[in-house]
VOTIVO-624654 format. One record per residue (C-alpha): residue in one letter; y, z, x. Coordinates in nm, 4 decimals, m for minus. Each point is the difference from the previous one (the first is absolute). Layout:
REM VOTIVO-624654
<"a", <Y, Z, X>>
...
END
This chain:
REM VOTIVO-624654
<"x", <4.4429, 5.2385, 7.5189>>
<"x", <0.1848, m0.2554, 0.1953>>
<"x", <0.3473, 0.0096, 0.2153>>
<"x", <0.2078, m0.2098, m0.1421>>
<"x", <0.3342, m0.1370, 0.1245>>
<"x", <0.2836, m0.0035, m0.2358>>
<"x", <0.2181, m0.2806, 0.0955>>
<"x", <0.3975, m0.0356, m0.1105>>
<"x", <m0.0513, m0.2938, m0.2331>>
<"x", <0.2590, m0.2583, m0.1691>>
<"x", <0.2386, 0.1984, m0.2168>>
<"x", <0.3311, m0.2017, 0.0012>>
<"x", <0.2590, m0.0665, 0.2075>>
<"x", <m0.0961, 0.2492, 0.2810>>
<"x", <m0.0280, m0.1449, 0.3493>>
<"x", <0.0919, 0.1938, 0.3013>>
<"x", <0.0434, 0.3219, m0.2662>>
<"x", <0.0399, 0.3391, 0.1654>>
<"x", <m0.2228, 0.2963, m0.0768>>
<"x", <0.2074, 0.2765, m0.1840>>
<"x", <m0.2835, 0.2444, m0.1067>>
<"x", <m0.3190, 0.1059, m0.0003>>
<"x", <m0.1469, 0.1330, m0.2578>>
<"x", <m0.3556, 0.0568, 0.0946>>
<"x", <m0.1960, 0.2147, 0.3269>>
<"x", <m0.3111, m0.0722, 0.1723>>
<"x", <m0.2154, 0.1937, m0.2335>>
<"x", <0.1198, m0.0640, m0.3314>>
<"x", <m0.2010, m0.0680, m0.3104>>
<"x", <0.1777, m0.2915, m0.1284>>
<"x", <m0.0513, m0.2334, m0.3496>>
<"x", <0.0082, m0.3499, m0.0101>>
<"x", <0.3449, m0.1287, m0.0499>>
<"x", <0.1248, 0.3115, 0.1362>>
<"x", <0.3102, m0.0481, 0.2123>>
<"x", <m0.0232, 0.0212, 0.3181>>
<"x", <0.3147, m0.0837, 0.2013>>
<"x", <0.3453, m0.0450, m0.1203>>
<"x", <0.1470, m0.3872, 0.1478>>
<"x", <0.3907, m0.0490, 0.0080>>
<"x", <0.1921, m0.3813, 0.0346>>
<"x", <0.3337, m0.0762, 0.0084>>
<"x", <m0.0228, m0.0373, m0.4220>>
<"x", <m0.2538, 0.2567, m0.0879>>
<"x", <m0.2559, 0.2486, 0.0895>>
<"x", <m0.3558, 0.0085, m0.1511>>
<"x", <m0.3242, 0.1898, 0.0564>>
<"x", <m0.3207, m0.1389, 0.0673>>
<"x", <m0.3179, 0.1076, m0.1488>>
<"x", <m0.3465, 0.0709, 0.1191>>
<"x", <m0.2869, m0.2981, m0.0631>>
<"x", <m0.2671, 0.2762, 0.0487>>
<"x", <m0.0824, 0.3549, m0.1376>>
<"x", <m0.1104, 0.2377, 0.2609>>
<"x", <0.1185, 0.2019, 0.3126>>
<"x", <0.2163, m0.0705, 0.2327>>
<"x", <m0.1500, m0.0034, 0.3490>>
<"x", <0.3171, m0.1120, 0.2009>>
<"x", <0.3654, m0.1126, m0.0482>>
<"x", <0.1058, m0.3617, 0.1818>>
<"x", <0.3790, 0.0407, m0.0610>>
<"x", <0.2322, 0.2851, 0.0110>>
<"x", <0.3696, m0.0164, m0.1846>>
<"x", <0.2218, m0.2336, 0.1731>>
<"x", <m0.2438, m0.2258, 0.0857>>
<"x", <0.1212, m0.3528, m0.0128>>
<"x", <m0.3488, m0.2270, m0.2487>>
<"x", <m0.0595, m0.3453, m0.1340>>
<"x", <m0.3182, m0.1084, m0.2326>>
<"x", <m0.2894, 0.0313, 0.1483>>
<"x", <0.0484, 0.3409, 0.2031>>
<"x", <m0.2271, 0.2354, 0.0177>>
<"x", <0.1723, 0.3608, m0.1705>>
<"x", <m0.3346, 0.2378, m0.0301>>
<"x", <m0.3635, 0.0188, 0.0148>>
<"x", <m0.2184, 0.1555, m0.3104>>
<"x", <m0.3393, 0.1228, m0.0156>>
<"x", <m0.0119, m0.1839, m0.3164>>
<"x", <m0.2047, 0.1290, m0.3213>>
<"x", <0.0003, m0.3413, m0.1565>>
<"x", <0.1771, m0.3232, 0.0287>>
<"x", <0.1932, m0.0861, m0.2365>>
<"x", <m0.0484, m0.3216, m0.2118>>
<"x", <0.2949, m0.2856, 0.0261>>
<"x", <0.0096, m0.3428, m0.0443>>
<"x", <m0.0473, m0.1765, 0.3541>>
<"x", <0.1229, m0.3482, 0.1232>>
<"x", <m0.2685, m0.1041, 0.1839>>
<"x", <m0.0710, m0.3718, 0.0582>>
<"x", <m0.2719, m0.2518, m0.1097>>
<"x", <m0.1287, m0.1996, 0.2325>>
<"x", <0.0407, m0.3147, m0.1791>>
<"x", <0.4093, m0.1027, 0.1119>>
<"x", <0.0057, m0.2347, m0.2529>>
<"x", <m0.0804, 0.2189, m0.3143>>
<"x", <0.1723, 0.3003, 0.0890>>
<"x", <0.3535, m0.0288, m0.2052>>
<"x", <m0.2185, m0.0753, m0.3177>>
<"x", <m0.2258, 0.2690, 0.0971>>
<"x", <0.2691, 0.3014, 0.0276>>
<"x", <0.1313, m0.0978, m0.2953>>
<"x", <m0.3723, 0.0230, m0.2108>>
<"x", <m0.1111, 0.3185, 0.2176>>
<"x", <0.2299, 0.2707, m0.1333>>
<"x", <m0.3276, 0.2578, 0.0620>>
<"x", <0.0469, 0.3391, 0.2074>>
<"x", <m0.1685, 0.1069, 0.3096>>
<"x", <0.0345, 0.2525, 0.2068>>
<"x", <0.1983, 0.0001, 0.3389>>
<"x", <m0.1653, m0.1376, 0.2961>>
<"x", <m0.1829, 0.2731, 0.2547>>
<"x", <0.0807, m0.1972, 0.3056>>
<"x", <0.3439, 0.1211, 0.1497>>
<"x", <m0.0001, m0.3253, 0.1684>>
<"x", <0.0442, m0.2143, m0.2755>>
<"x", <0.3905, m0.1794, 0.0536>>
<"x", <0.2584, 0.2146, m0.1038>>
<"x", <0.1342, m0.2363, m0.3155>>
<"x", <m0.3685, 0.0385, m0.1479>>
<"x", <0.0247, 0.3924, 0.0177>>
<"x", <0.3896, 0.0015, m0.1160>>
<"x", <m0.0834, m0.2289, m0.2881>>
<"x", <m0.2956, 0.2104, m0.1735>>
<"x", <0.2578, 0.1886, m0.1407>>
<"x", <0.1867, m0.2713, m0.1457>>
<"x", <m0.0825, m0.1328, m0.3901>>
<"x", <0.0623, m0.3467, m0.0351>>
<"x", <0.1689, 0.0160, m0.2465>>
<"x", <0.3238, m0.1775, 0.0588>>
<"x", <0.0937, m0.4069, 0.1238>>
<"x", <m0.3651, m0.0760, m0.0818>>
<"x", <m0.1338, m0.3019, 0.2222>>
<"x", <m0.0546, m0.2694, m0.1964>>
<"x", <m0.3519, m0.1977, m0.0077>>
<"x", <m0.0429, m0.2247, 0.2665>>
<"x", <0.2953, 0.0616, 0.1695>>
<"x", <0.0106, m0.1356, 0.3742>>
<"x", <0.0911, 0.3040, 0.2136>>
<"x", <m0.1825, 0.3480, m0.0129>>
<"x", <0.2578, 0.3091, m0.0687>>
<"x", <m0.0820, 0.3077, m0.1088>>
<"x", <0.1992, 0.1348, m0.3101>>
<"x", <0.2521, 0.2479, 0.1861>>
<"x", <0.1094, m0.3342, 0.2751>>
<"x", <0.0703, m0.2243, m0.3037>>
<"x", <0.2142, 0.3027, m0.1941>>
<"x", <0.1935, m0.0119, 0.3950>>
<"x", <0.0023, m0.3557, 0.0322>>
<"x", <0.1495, m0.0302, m0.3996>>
<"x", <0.2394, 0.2385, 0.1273>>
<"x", <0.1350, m0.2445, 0.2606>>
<"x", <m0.0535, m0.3064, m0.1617>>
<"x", <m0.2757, m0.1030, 0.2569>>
<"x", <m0.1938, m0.3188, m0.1145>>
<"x", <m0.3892, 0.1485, 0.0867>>
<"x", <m0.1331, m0.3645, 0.0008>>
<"x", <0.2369, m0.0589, 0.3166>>
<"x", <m0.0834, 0.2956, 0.1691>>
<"x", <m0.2942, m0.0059, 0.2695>>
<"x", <m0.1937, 0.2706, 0.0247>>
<"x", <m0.1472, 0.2041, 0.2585>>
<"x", <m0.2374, 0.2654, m0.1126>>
<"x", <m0.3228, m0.0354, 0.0177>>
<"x", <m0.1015, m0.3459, m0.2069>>
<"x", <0.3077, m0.1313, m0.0303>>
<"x", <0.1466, 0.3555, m0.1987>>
<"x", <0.3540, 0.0109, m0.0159>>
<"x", <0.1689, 0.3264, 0.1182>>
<"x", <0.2945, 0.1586, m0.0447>>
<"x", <0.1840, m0.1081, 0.3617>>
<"x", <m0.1142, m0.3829, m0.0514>>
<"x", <0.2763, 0.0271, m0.3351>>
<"x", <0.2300, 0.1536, 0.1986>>
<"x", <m0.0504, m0.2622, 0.2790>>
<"x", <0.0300, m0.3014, m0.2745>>
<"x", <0.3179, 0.1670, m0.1579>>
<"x", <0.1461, 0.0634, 0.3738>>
<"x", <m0.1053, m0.4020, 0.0870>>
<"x", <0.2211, m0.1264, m0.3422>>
<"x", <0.3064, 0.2434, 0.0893>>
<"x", <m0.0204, m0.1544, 0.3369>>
<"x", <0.0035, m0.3284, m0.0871>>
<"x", <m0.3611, m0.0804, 0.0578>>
<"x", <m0.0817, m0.0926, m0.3257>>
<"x", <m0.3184, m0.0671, m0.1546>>
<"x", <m0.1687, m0.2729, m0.1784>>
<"x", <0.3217, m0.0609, m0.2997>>
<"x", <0.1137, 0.3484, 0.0805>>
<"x", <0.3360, m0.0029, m0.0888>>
<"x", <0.0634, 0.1294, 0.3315>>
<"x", <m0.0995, m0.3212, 0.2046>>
<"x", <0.3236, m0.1082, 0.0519>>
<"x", <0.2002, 0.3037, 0.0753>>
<"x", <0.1976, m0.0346, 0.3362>>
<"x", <m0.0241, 0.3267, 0.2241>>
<"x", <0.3036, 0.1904, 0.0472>>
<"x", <0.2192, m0.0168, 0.3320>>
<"x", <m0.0977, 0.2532, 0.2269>>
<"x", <0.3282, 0.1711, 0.1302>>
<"x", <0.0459, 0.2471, 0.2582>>
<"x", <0.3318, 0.2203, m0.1815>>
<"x", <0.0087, 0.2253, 0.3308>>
<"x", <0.2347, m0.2771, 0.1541>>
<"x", <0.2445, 0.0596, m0.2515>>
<"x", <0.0307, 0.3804, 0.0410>>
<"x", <m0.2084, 0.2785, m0.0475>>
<"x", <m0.2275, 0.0585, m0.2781>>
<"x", <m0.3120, 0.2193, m0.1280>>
<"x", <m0.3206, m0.0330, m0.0876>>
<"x", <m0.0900, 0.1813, m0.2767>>
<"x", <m0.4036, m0.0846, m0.1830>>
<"x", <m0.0159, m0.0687, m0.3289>>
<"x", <m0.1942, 0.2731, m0.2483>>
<"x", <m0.2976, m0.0162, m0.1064>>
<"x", <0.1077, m0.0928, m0.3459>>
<"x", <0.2505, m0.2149, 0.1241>>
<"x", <m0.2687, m0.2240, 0.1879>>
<"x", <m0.2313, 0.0026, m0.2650>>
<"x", <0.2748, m0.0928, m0.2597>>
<"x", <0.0936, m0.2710, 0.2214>>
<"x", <m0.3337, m0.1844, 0.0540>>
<"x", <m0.0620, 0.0326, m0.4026>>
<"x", <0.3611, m0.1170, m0.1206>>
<"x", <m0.0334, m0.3323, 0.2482>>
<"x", <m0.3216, m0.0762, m0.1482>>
<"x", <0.1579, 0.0404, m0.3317>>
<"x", <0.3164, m0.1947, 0.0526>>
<"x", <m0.1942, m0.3166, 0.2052>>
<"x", <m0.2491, m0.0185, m0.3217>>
<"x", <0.1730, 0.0451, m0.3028>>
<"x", <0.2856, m0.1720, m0.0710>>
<"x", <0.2485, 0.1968, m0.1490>>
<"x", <0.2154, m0.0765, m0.2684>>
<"x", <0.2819, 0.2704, m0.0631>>
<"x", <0.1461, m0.0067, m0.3400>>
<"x", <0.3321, 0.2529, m0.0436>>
<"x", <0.1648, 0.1437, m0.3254>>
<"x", <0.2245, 0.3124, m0.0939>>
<"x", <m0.0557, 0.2409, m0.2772>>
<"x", <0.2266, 0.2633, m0.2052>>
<"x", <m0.1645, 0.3117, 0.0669>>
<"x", <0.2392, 0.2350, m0.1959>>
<"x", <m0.2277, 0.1363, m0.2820>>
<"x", <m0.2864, 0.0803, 0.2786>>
<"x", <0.2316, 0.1284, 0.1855>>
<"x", <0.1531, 0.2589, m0.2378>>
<"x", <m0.3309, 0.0431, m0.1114>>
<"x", <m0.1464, 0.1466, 0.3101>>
<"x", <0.3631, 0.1857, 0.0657>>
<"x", <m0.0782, 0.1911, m0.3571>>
<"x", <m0.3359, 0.1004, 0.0755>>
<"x", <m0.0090, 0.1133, 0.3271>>
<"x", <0.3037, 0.2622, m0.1139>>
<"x", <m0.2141, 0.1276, m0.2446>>
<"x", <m0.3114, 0.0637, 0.2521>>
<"x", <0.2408, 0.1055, 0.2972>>
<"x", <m0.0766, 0.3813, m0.0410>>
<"x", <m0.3369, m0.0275, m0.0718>>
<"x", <m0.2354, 0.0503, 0.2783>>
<"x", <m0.2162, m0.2158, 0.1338>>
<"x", <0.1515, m0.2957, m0.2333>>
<"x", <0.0072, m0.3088, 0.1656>>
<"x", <0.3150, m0.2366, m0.0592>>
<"x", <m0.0019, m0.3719, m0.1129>>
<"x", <0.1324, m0.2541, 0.2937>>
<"x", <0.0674, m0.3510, m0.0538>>
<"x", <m0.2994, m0.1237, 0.1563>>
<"x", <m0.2180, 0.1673, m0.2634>>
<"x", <0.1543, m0.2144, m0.2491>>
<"x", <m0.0507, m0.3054, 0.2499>>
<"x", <m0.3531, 0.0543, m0.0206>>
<"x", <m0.0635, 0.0320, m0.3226>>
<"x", <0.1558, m0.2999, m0.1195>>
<"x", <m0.1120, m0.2549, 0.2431>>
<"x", <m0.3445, 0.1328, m0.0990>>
<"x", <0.1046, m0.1221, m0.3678>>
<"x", <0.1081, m0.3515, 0.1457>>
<"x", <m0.3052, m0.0175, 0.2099>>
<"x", <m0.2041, 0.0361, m0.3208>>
<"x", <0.2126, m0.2951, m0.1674>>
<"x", <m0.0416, m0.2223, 0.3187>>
<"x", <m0.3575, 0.0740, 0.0852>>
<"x", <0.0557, m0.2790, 0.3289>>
<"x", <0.1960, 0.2839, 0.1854>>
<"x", <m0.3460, 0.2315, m0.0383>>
<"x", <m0.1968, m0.2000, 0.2152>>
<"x", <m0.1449, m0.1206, 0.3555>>
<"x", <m0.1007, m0.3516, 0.0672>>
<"x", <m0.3756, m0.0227, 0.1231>>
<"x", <m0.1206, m0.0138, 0.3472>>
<"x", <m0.0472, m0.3793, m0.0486>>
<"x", <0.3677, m0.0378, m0.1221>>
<"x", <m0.1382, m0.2006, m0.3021>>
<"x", <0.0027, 0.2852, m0.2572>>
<"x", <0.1719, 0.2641, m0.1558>>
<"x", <m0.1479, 0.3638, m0.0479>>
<"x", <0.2463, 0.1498, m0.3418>>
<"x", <m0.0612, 0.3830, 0.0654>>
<"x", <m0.0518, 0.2273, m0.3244>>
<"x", <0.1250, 0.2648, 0.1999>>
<"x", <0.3753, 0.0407, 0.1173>>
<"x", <0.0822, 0.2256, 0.2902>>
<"x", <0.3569, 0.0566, 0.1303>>
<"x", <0.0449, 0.0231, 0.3677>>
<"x", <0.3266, 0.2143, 0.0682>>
<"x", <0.1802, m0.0770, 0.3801>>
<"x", <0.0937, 0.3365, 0.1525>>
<"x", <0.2595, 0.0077, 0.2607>>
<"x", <m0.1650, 0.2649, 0.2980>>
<"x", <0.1085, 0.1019, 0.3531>>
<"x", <m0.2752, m0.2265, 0.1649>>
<"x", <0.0825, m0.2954, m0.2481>>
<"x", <m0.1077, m0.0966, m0.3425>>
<"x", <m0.2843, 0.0316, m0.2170>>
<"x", <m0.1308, m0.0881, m0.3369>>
<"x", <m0.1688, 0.2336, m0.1849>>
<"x", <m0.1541, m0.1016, m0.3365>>
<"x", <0.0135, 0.1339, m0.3363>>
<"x", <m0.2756, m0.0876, m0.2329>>
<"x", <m0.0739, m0.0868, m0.3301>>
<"x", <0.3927, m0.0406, m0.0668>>
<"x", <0.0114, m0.1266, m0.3501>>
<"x", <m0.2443, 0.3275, m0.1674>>
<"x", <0.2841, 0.1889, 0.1579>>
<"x", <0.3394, 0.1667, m0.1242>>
<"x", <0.3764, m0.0552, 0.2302>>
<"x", <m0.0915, 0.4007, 0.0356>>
<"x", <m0.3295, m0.0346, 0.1235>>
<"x", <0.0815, m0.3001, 0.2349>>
<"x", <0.3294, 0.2128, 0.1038>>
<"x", <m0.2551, 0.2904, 0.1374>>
<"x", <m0.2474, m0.2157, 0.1605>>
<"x", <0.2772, m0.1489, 0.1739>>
<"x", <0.1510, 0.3005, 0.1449>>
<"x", <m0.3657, 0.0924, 0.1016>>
<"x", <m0.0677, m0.2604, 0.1806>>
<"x", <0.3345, m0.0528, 0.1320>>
<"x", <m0.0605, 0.3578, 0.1702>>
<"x", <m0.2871, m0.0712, 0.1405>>
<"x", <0.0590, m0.3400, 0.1733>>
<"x", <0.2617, 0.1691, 0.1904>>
<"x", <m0.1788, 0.2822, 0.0693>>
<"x", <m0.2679, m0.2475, 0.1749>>
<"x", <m0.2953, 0.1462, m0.2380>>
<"x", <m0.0180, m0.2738, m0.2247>>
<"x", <m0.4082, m0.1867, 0.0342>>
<"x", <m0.1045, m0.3485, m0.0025>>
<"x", <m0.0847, 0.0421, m0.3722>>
<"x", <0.3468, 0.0674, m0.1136>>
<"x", <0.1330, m0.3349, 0.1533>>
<"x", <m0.2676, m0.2344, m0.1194>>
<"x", <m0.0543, m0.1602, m0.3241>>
<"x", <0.3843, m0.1397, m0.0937>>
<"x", <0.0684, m0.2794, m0.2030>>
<"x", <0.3578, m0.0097, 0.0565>>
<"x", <0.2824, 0.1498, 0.1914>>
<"x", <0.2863, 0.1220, m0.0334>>
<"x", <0.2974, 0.0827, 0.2959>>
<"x", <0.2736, 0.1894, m0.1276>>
<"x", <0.2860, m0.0016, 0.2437>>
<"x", <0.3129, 0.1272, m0.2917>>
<"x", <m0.0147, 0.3384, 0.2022>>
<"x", <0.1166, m0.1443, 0.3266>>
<"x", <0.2390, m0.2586, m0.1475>>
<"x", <0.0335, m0.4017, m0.0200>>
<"x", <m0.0431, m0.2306, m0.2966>>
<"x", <m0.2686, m0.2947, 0.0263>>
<"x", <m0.2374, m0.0668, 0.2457>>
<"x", <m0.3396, m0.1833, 0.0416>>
<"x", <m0.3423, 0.2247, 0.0378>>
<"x", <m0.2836, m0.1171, 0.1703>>
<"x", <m0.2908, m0.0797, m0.2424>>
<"x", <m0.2854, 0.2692, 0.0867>>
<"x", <m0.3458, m0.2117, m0.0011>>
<"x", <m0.2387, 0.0015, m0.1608>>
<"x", <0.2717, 0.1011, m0.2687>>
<"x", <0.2123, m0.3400, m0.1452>>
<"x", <0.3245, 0.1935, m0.0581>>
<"x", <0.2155, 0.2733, 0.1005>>
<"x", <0.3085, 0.1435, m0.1575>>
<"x", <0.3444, 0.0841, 0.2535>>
<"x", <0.2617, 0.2511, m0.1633>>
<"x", <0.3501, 0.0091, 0.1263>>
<"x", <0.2969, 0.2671, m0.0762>>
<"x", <0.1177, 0.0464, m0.3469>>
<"x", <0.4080, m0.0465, m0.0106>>
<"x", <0.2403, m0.0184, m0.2890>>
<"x", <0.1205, m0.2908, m0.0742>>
<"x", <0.2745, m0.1830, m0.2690>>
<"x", <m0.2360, m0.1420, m0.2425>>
<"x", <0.1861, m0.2589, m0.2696>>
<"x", <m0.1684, 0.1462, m0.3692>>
<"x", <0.1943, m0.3330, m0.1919>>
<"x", <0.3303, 0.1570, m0.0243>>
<"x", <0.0559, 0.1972, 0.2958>>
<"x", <m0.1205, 0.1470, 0.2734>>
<"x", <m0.2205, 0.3004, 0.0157>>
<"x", <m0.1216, 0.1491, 0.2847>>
<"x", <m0.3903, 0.0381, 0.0805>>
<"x", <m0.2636, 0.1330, 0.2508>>
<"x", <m0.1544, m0.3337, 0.1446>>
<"x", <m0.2989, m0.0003, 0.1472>>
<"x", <m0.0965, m0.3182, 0.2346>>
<"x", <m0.3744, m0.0363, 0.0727>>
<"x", <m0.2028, m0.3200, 0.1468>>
<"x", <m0.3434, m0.0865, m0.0568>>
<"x", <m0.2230, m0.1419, 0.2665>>
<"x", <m0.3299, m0.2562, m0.1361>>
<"x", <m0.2571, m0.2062, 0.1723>>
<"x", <0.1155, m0.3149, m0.0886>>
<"x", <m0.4111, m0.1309, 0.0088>>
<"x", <m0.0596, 0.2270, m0.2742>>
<"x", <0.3361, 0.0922, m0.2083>>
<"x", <0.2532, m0.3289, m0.0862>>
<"x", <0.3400, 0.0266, m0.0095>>
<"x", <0.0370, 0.0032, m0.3763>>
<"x", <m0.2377, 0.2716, m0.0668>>
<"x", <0.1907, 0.2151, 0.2872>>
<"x", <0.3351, m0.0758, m0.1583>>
<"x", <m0.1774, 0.1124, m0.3419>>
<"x", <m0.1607, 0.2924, 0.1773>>
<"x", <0.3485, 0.1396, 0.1764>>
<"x", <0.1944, m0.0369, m0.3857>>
<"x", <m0.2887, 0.2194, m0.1448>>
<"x", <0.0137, 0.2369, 0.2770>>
<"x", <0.3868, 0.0334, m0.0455>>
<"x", <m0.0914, 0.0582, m0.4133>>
<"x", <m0.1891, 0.3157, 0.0561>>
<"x", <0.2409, 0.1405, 0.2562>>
<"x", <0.3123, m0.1004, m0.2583>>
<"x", <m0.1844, 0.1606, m0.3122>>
<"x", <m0.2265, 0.2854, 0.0452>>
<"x", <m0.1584, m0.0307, m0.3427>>
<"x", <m0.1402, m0.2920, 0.1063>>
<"x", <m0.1846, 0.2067, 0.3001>>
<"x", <m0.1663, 0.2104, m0.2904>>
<"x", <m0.0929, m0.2583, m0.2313>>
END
């Protein structure tokens, strides 16, 4: 039996991610893909899992420790090793993108302890998402193309500098932070971007520095890829929502002494009928390709939800909308609602959407112009319901308006098909039988 090293690999969003428990002791029997340790970020907490089955012959962190990918957290006297699918790379440069993509075999994780960190991080990972296509020009492992589709990074302007040219994680950060700078690349849309003035406030009086969040500076860094990339068309249009309204009023009186009920909102309503306009207007369930030169329709359709929390928001997802009832939806919302302010929602929960939605009607304000999430093409922004005179032919009448705007990459979405799609949307939210046909 050999000691192995179990080292924290790639599980999301967690850099600089403080240790809040321990769940194992020197000693231990322990499974594979038993938990180990217990990680916490500013969004979420999640626990990591053991690579080997065996003993534990010593403990590397304790709680409050302070990790990254690649630390060490225990040793095992290790009964077997367990098999995973391993990154490795061919030694032929120039065939390796077509290779990965044919070699889909599993091997088991390297002995060597040696081996870079990214090739012990990444045995864990399936590729099974943003495939690289076949004789593609840059060399990215499955989990830095999800990132750099997250940002809107171009890979085929990125350089690389892993080992053969490999593009890691910090040379897309470094490409996005050389477009928001004004650096540009190669017809990066950022090329011409003047830097701000650089102004020192203290001369006009006193001030305070206060850093961002976590979330905050993530957010950031994603929504300026998104808003340099796609350009944004933002269609607007107000909707009677009286019978929803009375509706939801009706049946959450009947459920409000029953225990454990959980009460229609607005939003649940919101969901469920954009999913029915999504399926008319199968454009807005999309992502263009890496190359920008196609369109990938998804037969899926996940709803990603933004949550306002005390460290800034979040977007949660909700899948498989359209197999699912306004009660259903309304439960899974409050569930995950809870848990992104809690901090305890994981990397899993806030991947996959295929649009968004950003309800602000609880705070207040009419109209206003979301920021397209990519990879998604559209994104839905809900303002305040008010009463309002509404002229019926003969007089007036007054009626619970409801303004909303709708946000489409104008590369993928035209404007008659968004003016189409925001008149549908406002159909289902006027009518509920048309939500249950």
């Amino acid at each position: 039996m050999a000691i192995e090293t179990v080292l924290l690999p790639n599980i999301g969003d967690f850099k600089d991610s403080k240790v809040i428990e321990v769940l194992v002791n020197v000693g231990d029997q322990v499974e594979y893909d038993q938990s180990l340790i217990v990680l916490e970020s500013d969004k979420a907490s999640m626990e990591v899992p053991s690579a080997f089955a065996g003993k534990i012959t010593a403990m590397k962190i304790k709680e409050g420790d302070v990790v990254n990918v690649g630390d060490a957290i225990a040793e095992i006297e290790a009964d077997k090793a367990i098999e995973a699918p391993v990154d490795k790379e061919p030694e032929n440069v120039a065939e390796t993108p077509a290779k990965k993509e044919e070699d889909n075999s599993v091997a088991p994780p390297p002995k060597d302890s040696n081996k870079s960190t990214e090739q012990q991080t990444e045995a864990s990972i399936k590729p099974t998402v943003n495939q690289q296509k076949l004789g593609a020009k840059y060399h990215a492992s499955p989990m830095i193309r999800q990132f750099a589709n997250r940002l809107g990074a171009n890979l085929g302007e990125v350089q690389g500098s892993g080992p053969k040219g490999r593009i890691l994680r910090e040379d897309v950060e470094a490409w996005v932070k050389n477009i928001l700078q004004g650096g540009g690349a190669s017809g990066g849309v950022g090329s011409a971007l003047p830097k701000p003035p650089v102004v020192d406030f203290s001369q006009f009086g006193e001030i305070e520095s206060i850093e961002l969040s976590r979330i905050q500076k993530i957010s950031g860094q994603h929504l300026s890829a998104c808003w340099l990339n796609a350009p944004h068309v933002t269609q607007f249009n107000e909707v009677s929502i009286d019978e929803l309204e009375q509706y939801r009023t009706e049946h959450n009186s009947k459920i409000a002494n029953k225990k454990k009920a959980v009460k229609l909102t607005p939003l649940a309503f919101f969901i469920k009928a954009t999913s029915k306009a999504m399926d008319d207007f199968p454009r807005f369930n999309s992502s263009l390709g890496d190359d920008g030169q196609t369109l990938i329709l998804k037969k899926y359709l996940n709803i990603g939800v933004a949550v306002d929390t005390p460290n800034g928001l979040v977007v949660p997802v909700i899948r498989e909308v359209r197999d699912k009832g306004v009660q259903q939806l309304a439960s899974e919302l409050v569930e995950l609602s809870e848990k992104a302010r809690a901090g305890t929602l994981s990397a899993n929960e806030m991947q996959g959407g295929c649009f968004t939605i950003s309800s602000l009607g609880g705070i207040g304000g009419s109209h206003f112009t979301p920021i397209i999430n990519l990879p998604e093409v559209a994104i839905l922004g809900v303002g305040k319901a008010i009463t309002k005179p509404f002229w019926n032919g003969e007089e007036f009448e007054p009626k619970l308006i409801l303004p909303f705007s709708v946000s489409y990459d104008h590369r993928v979405i035209d404007g008659a098909e968004g003016a189409r799609f925001v008149v549908k949307l406002a159909e289902y939210l006027n009518d509920l039988r048309n939500i249950l046909l």
